[in-house]
N, C-alpha and C positions, 0 to 999 in steps of 0.2 A: 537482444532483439526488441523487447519491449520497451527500453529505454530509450531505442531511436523512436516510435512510437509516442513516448509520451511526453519527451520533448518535441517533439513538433507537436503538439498538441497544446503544451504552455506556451509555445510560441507564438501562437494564434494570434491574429491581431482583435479588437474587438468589436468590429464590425466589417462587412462584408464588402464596404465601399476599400477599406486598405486593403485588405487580403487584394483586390483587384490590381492594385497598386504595385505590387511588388511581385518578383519575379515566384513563380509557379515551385522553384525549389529551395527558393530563401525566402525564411519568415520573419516580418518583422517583431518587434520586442511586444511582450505586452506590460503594461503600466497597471498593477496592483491597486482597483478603487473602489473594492469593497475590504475591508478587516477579515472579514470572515474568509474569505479567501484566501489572502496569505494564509490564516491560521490553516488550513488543510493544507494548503502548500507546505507550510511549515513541517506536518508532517509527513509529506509526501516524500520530499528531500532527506526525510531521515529515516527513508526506506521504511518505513509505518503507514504501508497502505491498506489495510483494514479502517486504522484511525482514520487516515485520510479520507477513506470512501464514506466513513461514517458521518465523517463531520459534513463533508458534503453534502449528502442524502438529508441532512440534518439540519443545516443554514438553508437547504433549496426550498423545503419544507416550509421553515420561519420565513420565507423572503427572504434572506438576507444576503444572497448576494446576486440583485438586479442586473450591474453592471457586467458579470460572467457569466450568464447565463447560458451560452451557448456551450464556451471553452469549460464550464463545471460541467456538462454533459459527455462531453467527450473525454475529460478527464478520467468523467466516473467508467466511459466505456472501457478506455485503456487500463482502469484500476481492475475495473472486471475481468480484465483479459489476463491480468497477470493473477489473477487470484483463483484462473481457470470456470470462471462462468461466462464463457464462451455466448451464453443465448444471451443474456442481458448484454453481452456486451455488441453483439452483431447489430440486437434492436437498436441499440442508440447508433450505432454507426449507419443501420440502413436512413433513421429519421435525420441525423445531422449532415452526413459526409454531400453534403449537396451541391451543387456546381459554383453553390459562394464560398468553398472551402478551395485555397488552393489544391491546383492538381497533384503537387506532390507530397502533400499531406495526403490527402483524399488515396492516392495510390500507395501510400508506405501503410496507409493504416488497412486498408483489403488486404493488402500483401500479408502483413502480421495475423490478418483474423484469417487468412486462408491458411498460414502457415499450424496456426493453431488447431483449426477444424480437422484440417488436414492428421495432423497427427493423434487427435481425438476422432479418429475413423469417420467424420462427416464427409463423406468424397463430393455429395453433392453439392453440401455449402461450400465447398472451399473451390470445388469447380466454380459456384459462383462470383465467391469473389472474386477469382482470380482474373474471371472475365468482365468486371467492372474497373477495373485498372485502366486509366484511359490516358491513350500514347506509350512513350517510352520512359523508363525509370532511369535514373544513373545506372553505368555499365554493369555495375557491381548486381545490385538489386534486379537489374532485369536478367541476368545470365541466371539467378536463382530461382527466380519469378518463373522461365520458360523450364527450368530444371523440377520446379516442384508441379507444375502443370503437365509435362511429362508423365511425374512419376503418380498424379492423380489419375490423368489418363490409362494406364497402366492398369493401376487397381480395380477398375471401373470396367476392365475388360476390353477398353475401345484401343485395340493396339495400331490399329491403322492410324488412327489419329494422331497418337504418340509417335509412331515414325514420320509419320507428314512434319511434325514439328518441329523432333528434335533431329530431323536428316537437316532441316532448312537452318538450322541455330544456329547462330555464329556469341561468342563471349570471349573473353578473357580466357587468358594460358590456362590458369589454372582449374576454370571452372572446364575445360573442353574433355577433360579427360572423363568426369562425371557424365557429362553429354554422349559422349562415346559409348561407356558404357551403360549407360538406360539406353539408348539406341538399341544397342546390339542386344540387350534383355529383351525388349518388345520385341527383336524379328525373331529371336529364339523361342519366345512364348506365340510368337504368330507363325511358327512353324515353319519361318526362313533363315532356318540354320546356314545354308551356304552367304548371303547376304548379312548375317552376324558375322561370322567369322573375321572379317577383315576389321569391324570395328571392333570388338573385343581384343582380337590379336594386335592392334594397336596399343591398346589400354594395357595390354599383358606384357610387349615390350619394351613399354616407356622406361625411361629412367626416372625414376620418382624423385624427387625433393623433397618430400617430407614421410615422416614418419604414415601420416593418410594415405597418401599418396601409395605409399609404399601397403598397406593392408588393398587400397582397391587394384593394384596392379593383381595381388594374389587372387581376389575376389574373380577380376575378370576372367584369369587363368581357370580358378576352379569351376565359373559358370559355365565358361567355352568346354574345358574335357569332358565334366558331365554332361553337355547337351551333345555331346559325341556319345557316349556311354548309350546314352538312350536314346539316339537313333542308331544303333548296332555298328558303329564305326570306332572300334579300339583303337584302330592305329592309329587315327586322327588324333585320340583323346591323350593318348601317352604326352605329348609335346608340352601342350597347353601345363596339362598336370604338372611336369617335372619342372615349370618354370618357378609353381605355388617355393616357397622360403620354406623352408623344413623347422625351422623357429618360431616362425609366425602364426597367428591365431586360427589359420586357415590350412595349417602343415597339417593337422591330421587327417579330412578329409580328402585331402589332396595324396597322401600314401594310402589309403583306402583305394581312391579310386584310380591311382598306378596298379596296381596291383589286381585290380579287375579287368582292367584295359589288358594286364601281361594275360591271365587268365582266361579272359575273352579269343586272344590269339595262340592258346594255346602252350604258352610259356610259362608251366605251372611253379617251376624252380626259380624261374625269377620275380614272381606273384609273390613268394614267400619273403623276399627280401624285403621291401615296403610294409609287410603285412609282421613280421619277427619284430620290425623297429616298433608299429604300433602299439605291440604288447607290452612292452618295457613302459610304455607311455599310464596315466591317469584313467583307471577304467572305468568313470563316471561318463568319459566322453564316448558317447555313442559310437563313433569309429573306433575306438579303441575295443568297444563292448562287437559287433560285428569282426575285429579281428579275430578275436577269441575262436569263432567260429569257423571264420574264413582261412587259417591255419591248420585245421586238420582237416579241411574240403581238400587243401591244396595236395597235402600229405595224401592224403585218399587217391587223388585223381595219378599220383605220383607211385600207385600201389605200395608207399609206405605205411601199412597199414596199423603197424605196430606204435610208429608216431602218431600215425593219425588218433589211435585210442586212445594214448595217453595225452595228448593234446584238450582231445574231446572230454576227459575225464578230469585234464586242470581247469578247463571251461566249465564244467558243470559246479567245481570245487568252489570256483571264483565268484560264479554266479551268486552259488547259495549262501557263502561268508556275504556278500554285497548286499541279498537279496536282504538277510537280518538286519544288517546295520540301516538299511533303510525303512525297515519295519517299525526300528526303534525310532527312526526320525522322524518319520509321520506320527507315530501314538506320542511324543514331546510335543510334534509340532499342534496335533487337537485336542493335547492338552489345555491350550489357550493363554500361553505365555509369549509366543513366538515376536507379536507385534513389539511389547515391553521390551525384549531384549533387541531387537530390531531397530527402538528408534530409541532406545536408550542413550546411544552419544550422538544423537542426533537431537538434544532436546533445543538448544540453543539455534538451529539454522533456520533460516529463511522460511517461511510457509508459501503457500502458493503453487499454481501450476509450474513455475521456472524450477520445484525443488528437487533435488535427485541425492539418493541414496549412494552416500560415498562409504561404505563399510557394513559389513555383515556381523552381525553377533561373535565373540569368540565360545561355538559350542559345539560338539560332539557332531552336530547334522547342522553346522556353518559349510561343511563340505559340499553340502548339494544342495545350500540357499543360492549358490551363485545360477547356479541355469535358472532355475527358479524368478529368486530379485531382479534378472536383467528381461523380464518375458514381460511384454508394454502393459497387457492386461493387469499383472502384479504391479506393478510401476504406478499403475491408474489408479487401484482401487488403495494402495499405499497412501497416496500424498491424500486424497481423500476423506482418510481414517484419522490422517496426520491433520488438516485442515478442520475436523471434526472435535480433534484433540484440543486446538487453540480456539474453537469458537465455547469451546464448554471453558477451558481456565479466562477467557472473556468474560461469559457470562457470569464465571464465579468470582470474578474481581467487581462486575457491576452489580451484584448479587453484595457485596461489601459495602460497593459506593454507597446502596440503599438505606445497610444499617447507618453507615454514619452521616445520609442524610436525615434519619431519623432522627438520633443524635443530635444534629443541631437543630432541630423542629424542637426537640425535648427542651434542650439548653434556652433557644428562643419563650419558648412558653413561661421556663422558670425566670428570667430574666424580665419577661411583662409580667408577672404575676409581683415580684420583688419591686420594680419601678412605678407598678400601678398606682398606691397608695398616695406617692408623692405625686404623679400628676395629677390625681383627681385632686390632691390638696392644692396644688398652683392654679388650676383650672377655677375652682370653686373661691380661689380668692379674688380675682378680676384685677389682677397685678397691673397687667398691661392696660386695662382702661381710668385705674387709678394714675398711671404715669400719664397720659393722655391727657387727663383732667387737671395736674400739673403742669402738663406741657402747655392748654389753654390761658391757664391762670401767666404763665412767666411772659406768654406773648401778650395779654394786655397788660401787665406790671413795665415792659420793655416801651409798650406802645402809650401807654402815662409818661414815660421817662422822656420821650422824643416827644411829647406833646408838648411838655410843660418845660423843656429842655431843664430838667433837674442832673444839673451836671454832678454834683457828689454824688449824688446815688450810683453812678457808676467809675466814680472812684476806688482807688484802691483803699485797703485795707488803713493803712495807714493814713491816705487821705480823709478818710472818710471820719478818720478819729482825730486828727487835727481840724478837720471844718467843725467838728459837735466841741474841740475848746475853745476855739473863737468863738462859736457862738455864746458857750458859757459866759466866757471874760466876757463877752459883747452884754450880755443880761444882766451882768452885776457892773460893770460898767455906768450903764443905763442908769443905775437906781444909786450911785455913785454919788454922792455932793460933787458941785463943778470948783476943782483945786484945782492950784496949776501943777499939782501931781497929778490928779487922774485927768487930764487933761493931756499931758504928756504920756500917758499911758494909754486913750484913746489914739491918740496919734499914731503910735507907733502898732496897736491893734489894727489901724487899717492899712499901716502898709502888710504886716502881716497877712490880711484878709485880701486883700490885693494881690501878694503872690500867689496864695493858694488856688484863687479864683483865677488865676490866668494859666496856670498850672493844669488846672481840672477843664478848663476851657480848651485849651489847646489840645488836648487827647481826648478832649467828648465824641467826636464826630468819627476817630477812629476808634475806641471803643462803643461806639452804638454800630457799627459797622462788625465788630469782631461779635458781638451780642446776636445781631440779626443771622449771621452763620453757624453760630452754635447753635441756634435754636432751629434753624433750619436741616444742620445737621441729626439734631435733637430729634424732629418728625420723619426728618428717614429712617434713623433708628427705628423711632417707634411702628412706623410702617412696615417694615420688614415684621418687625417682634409679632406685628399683628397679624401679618399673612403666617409665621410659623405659629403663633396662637393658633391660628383657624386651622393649619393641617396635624395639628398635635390633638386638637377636639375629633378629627377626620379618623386622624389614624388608633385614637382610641377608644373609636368605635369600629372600626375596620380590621385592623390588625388581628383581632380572637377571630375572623373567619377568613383572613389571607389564611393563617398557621392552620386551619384545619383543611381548605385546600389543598396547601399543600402536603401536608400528612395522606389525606385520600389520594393524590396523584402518585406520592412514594409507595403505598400501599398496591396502587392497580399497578406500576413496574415491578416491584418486586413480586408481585401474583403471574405478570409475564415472566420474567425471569425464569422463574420458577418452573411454568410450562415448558418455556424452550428446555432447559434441564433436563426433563426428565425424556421431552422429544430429542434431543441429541443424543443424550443416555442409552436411549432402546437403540437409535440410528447405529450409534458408536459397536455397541455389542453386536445386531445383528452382521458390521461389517466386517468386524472382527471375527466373527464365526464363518462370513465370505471368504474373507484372504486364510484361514487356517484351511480352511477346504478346500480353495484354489490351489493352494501349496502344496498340500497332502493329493491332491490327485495329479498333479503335475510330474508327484514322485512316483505315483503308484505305478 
């Protein structure tokens, strides 16, 4: 139920002008434009709707996700409704579900919260919602829709209303036979048993198709003979009864009430036959437990007297063997273990309102948790205990998180405490404004070299050691006597000095070009190094009071923590001593 619910719900478009756009029962997609949304989403999909509503309530808080704000509302309604907190989730539905919500969102989701209230005994809420449902559902959903407004009606006392409604229904095959039957409940509880009759006798002689089917055919039978029973009409009530399946969950009360119906007309011998079958049967079941009795009436009225004593004396036998072994199951069950073994192989399912209790303890008084575990009040205050169960191993997981965000507060502190030395020693050398003061000096040394175009100086390594031997040979040269050897040996110095020079020439202009990049690369380095200089002086002065921040903020959660603890602790116990007490008087 709640998953059609809370897909249309993430269907939502995200604003009110597309919802307009597109048809009332198809929604269009929505487009994920906050982070933080997927990440709930993320756990929503993996059925972790605790996390999910957590994180939600928890990004809404930070702002962080502007773009869903509406569809996070509603999410979180729907998460509500499956987690069973019914009122948070009604508020948000009554504030959001507004006429910019498609209609068939807006009506599946009343329908779910009505469905919900409804079985959480609100008759009034769920009356309400049901009548904010505006037009028609798909066929499916509206044949349910007038079926559970019916049976609201119903319990609210207003049976005229209920018949007005459900005479006028029309639905689907299969939903009619339900209809039928609440019908003919209302005119029998409004004291038109001849006006029931036909709708029930319909219900009673359908041919079922399913195994439901087949339990309500017995139901309507049993309701019809009984409501003959007790307007003094046996012979009416016989028919209906004998149609109840002698296998079915409804066979016992159904041979009870043949067997009254015989009794009633006076056919105490054949009273006994219906009523002999019951005794063989399970004498926890209350018809079975009135055979007991109704067997040696029968025998009485039959002036078998002598049966009838000893009848009356297996009855009292029965009684009292039963009457122990229940005494023992109540004083087990306020002993206060009942719950542990109860949801013992139930630790791994679902939590939430959707959860229901698939297996009983294997114990000595497992025999008489079944009436008991199937009674809604048990049911209620169960999943409760059970939800109480997983908000405490919550908190004792985030009660963990605490320590080892502590933990790394600790590890942080020793780590600036061990790094400190070193920064204050790079801080206190002025590294960065020493490279700076280098970096000024190379741009005027670069900017002499283009003035004065002193092309070796930005020769290479090699060039630069072949111009300083020319120039050598060129000095001793000079001081040389004029031979016609050194003479020839100048000579051939300036074609040398002539290559190199044309050489170092020809690559000057692109090396003062590769020079002027490096050095401009050079000051963005340095730029950069200077703005992390400045937030390295920031943060170590800042940093010893972020960590104690945050040490105080771990400090006040774990001090919440803690509270909720010990307030779930009491909740948990006193509910605990609820459901043992409910149980044990249920038996008593």
């Amino acid at each position: 139920m709640l998953a059609l619910l809370l897909a249309a719900v993430l269907a939502l478009p995200a604003g009110a002008a597309s919802a307009r756009q597109h048809d009332a029962e198809k929604l269009p997609i929505t487009h994920i434009r906050d982070l933080h949304y997927g990440d709930a989403l993320f756990y929503f999909y993996q059925d972790d709707d605790f996390a999910a509503l957590t994180r939600l309530l928890a990004y809404e808080h930070w702002g962080r996700v502007p773009h869903h704000a509406e569809e996070a509302q509603l999410l979180e309604g729907g998460l509500y409704l499956t987690l069973g907190m019914h009122n948070e989730a009604g508020e948000r539905f009554e504030r959001l579900l507004t006429n910019d919500v498609p209609t068939g969102v807006r009506n599946r989701a009343w329908f779910y919260l009505a469905q919900v209230w409804y079985a959480r005994g609100y008759l009034e809420r769920a009356d309400a919602a049901l009548r904010k449902v505006n037009g028609r559902m798909s066929p499916e959903l509206e044949a349910q829709k007038e079926l559970l407004f019916g049976n609201v009606l119903m319990h609210e006392g207003r049976y005229d209303e209920a018949i007005r409604l459900l005479a006028s229904w029309r639905g689907p095959l299969i939903w009619s036979a339900y209809a039928r039957f609440n019908l003919g409940v209302a005119l029998v509880r409004n004291g038109r048993l001849g006006d029931a009759d036909p709708f029930l006798s319909a219900v009673g002689t359908m041919l079922p198709a399913t195994v439901e089917l087949a339990a309500l055919r017995d139901r309507a039978n049993l309701a019809l003979g009984f409501a003959y029973l007790q307007a003094n009409q046996p012979a009416r009530a016989r028919a209906p009864l004998a149609r109840v399946r002698l296998n079915g969950p409804y066979s016992n009360k159904a041979l009870l009430g043949i067997g009254w119906a015989d009794a009633a007309l006076g056919d105490y011998q054949g009273a006994l036959t219906p009523w002999m079958e019951l005794r063989s049967r399970d004498v926890l079941d209350a018809a079975v437990q009135e055979s007991y009795l109704a067997v040696p009436y029968a025998f009485g009225k039959l002036n078998a007297n002598a049966q009838s004593a000893e009848f009356y004396e297996s009855a009292v036998k029965s009684f009292d063997a039963e009457n122990g072994q229940l005494d023992e199951a109540i004083a087990r069950i306020e002993k206060g273990d009942l719950l542990e073994r109860v949801l013992g192989s139930e630790s791994g399912a679902r939590y939430g309102w959707f959860w229901q209790l698939k297996s009983v303890p294997d114990a000595p008084e497992s025999r008489y948790l079944y009436a008991v575990l199937a009674g809604h009040d048990f049911q209620e205050g169960l999943k409760n205990y059970r939800d109480l169960l997983y908000l405490n191993g919550t908190l004792e997981r985030w009660g963990d998180s605490m320590g080892a965000f502590q933990d790394m507060i600790e590890t942080r502190e020793r780590a600036y405490a061990e790094r400190l030395p070193r920064a204050d020693a790079l801080l206190a050398s002025g590294a960065v404004g020493k490279l700076q003061q280098r970096n000024v000096t190379l741009a005027n040394e670069l900017r002499t070299i283009e003035t004065q175009r002193d092309m070796a100086a930005l020769g290479t390594t090699v060039e630069r050691e072949q111009w300083a031997r020319v120039q050598r040979v060129e000095a001793a040269l000079a001081a040389a006597p004029d031979t016609p050897e050194n003479a020839n040996l100048r000579v051939r110095l300036a074609l040398v000095k002539g290559v190199l020079q044309f050489r170092v020439h020809d690559a000057f202009n692109a090396r003062l070009w590769q020079e002027h990049r490096a050095l401009k690369d050079l000051s963005l380095a340095l730029h950069e190094a200077q703005s992390r200089w400045i937030r390295v002086e920031r943060d170590r002065k800042n940093v010893p009071t972020n960590t104690g921040e945050f040490a105080d903020r771990v400090t006040t959660l774990k001090q919440r923590i803690d509270t909720l603890q010990a307030r779930l602790g009491a909740t948990e116990q006193r509910q605990s001593v609820f459901l043992a007490r409910l149980a044990a008087h249920q038996l008593e």
